[in-house]
N, C-alpha and C positions, 0 to 999 in steps of 0.2 A: 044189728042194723045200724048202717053209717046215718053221718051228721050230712042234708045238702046242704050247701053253700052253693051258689051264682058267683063265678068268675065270667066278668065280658062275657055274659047272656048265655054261659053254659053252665049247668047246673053238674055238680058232679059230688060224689057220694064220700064222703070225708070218713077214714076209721075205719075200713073196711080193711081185712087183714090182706095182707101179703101170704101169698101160698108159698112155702117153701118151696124151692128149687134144688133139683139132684142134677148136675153136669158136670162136666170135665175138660180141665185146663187143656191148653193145646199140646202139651208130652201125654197128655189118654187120663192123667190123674184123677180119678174121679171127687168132686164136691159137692158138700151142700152147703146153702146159700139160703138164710134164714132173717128174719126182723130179730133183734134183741130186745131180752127181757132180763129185769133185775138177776135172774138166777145166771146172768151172764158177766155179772161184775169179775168173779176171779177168771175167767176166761180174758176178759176185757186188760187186768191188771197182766198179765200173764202175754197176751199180746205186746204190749209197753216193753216188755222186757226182751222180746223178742227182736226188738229193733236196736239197729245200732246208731253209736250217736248221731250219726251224719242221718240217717232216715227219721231218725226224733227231730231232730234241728230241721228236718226238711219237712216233717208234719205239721210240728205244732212252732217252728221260729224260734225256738227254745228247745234245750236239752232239758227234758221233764223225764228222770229218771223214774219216779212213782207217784201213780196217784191218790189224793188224800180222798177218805172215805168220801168228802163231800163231791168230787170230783167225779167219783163212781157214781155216785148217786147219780148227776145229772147225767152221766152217759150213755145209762143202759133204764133210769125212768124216764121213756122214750111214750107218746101218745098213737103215733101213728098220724098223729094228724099235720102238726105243727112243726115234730121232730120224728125224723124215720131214720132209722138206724141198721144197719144189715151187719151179717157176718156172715163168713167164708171159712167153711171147715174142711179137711183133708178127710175123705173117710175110707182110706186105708190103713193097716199096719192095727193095733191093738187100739180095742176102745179104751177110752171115748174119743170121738173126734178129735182132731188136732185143728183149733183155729188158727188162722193162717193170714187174716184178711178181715178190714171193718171198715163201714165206707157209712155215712151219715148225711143228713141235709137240716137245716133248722130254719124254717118260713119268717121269712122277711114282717113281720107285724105289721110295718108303714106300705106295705108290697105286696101285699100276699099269694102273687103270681111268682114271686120270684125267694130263694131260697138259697143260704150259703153250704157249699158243698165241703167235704174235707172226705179223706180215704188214707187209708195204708197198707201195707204189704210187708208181712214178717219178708226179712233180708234173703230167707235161703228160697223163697217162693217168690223171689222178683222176677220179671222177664220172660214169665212162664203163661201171661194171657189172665191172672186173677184180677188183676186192677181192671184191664175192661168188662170180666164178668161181674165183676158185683158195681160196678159204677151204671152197667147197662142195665141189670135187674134194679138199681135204688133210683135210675130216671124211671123205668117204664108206673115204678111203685110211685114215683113225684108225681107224674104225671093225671095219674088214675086220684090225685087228691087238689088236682089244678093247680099244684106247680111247672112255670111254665118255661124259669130261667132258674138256672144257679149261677151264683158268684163265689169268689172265696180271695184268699191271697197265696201266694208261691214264691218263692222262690227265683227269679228271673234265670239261669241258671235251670230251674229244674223242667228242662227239656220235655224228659219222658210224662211229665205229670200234664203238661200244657195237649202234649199229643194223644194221650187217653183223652183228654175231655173233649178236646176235636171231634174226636171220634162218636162223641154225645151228642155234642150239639153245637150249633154255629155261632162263632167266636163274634162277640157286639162293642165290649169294650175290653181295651187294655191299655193300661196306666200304670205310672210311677205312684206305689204306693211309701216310696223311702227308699233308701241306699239298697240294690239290690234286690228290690220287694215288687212285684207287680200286681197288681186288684184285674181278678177277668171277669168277666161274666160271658155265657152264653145262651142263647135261646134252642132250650131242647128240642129233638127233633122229635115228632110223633110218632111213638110207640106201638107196640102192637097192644091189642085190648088184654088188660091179665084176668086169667082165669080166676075168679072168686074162690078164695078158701069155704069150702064144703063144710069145716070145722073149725068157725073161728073163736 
């Protein structure tokens, strides 16, 4: 059973799991699209590697060839509540899945309506519709926990990242966050209700 919390006089059920999702990129590839949990750190490292420099510089503003255990740690000890973290698995070809895709959000403390977004997309799975599936599965999962904007920084430059989030939610601020760098925020659009995990 979730934590309630009152955001602007709507009460809503915090920690309640995310159902896994089975869908398919737009070439028919079938995925699933899941919350991460610690047993997903060498997935998680493994992803990192899959990117190349210019999509690491474009993720994280920095070439971060690996990350240090503590690094793992915070990115896959995830609550559900505060920080919601997804991934995006390929499930064709030999098991075990091949993940593909990781898209997160971490609740603003001073804001708690509002949360910084970030995502990525192993390079050979670019341009194939995975960045708006699992950005659209981690708003409708924001949302069901009263997040009600995300923000993040990019890239000025990274065109295709500004236009996935379009696609989310409607563009509020956009600013000069330094040479090249822009701070956006959007106000999500409201989602469909998600089905409560049966077994969480």
């Amino acid at each position: 059973m979730g934590l309630e919390r009152t955001h602007f006089g709507a009460t809503v059920i915090l920690g309640s799991a995310m159902r896994p999702v089975t869908t398919s990129l737009r070439d028919g590839t079938p995925v699933l699209i899941r919350p991460l949990t610690t047993a997903d750190a060498p997935a998680v490292q493994q992803a990192l590697a899959e990117l190349s420099p210019e999509s690491r510089y474009r993720r994280f503003l920095m070439d971060i060839a690996r990350f240090t255990p503590e690094q793992l740690r915070y990115l896959t000890q995830v609550d559900g509540i505060d920080h919601l973290a997804l991934g995006m698995a390929v499930l064709t070809g030999d098991p075990p899945p091949k993940p593909i895709s990781i898209a997160r959000c971490i609740r603003d403390p001073a804001e708690p309506t509002l949360a910084e977004v970030a995502a990525s997309v192993a390079d050979a799975w670019q341009g194939r519709g995975a960045g708006a599936l699992i950005l659209r599965e981690l708003a409708k999962w924001s949302w069901e926990q009263g997040i009600r904007r995300w923000n993040g920084t990019t890239l000025a430059e990274n065109a295709p990242a500004q236009r996935l989030l379009e696609g989310i939610g409607t563009p509020r601020v956009r600013r000069s966050a330094g040479t090249g760098v822009l701070e956006l925020e959007y106000e999500l659009h409201s989602p469909p209700v998600l089905t409560p995990n049966p077994n969480p």
